[in-house]
C-alpha positions, 0 to 999 in steps of 0.5 A, spaced: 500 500 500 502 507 497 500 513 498 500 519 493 498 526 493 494 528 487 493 535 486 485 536 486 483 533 478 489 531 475 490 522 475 494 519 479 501 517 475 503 510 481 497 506 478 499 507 470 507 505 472 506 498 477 500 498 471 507 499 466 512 495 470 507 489 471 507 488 464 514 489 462 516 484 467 518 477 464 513 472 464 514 467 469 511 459 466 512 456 473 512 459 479 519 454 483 519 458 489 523 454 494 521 454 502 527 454 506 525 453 513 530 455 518 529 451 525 533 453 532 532 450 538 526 456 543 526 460 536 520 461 532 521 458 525 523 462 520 521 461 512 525 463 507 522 463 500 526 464 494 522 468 489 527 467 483 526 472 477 519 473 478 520 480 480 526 481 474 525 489 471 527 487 464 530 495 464 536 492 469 539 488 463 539 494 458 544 498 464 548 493 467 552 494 461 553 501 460 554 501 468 560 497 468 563 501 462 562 507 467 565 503 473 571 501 468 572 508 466 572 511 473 577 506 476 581 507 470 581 515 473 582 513 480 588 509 478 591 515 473 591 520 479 593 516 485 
């Protein structure tokens, strides 16, 4: 649950862009969550459910590139000043 100021007779903007992410999302065929249940002695069990790629935002593939050109850059930089 979010909550977003809207001015008086405009739309809100959150609702079209989950709307927007949800779509772009890769689809998942199967949904392979793995439970882990961690038990100890006197503690609660605690469940430890792995979701996979079932979140996976399709843009984080187009910048992971560029963003490791950029860190290369600025590592070059900082060894070519010290």
């Amino acid at each position: 649950m979010f909550w977003e100021a809207v001015p008086e007779g405009k739309d809100p903007i959150m609702p079209g862009i989950l709307d927007a992410a949800s779509e772009s999302a890769i689809p998942n065929s199967e949904n392979k969550s793995k439970v882990n249940v961690a038990e100890r002695p006197g503690r609660p069990a605690i469940r430890i459910i792995d979701v996979g790629n079932m979140f996976l935002d399709v843009k984080t593939k187009s910048v992971a590139p560029r963003r490791a050109k950029v860190g290369a850059r600025r590592r070059e930089r900082q060894q070519i000043s010290n």
